[in-house]
C-alpha positions in Angstrom: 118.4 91.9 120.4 115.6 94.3 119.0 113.7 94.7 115.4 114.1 98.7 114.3 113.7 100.5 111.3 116.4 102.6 109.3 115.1 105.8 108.9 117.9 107.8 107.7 122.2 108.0 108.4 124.6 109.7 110.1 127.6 111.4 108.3 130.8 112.6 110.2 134.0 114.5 108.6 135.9 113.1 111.3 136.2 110.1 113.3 138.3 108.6 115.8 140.7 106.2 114.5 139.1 103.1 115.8 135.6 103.9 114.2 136.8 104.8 110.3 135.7 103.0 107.7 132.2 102.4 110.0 129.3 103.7 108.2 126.2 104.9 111.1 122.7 104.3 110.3 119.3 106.0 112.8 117.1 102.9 113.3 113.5 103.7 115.1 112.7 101.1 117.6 109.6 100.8 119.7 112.0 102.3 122.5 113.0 105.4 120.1 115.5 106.3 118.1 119.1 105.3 118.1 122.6 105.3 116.0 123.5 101.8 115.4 127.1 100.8 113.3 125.6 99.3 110.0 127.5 96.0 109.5 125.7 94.4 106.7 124.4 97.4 104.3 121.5 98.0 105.5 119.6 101.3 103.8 116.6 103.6 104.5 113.5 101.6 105.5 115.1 98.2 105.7 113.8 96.3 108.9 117.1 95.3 111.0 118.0 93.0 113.9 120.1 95.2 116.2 122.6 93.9 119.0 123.0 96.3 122.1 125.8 97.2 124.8 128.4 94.9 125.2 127.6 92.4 122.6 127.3 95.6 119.9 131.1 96.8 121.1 132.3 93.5 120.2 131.2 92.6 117.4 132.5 95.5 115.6 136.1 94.6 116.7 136.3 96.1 120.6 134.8 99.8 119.0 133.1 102.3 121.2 129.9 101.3 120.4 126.4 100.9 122.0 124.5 99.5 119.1 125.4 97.4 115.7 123.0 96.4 112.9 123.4 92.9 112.3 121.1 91.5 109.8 118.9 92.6 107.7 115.4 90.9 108.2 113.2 89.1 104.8 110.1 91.2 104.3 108.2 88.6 103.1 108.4 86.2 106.1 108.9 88.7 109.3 
């Protein structure tokens, strides 16, 4: 897992089937930037938890994915 930073989103007009509905988000991480697959609402300047690989594929339902946002962490207390 790694902490990043949602610096902005990605928009597409067209997807493949497997990925619609998905909303993509740019998180900065100390290892640089990525597209992760948002799956709790996470918005611009949120801190995130972020799952990688194999573990990001599955957990948005098999989807061709290398990276999913998973939680979004408390300011307050990270």
């Amino acid at each position: 897992m790694k902490i990043g930073t949602v610096t902005g989103s990605v928009w597409s007009s067209r997807k493949a089937p497997c990925l619609m509905g998905q909303t993509f988000l740019v998180v900065s991480t100390t290892e640089g930037d990525m597209v992760a697959a948002d799956q709790v609402g996470a918005g611009t300047g949120d801190r995130v938890l972020l799952v990688t690989g194999t573990v990001a594929s599955r957990f948005c339902m098999e989807a061709p994915v290398d990276a999913a946002v998973v939680a979004i962490l408390d300011p307050e207390k990270n």
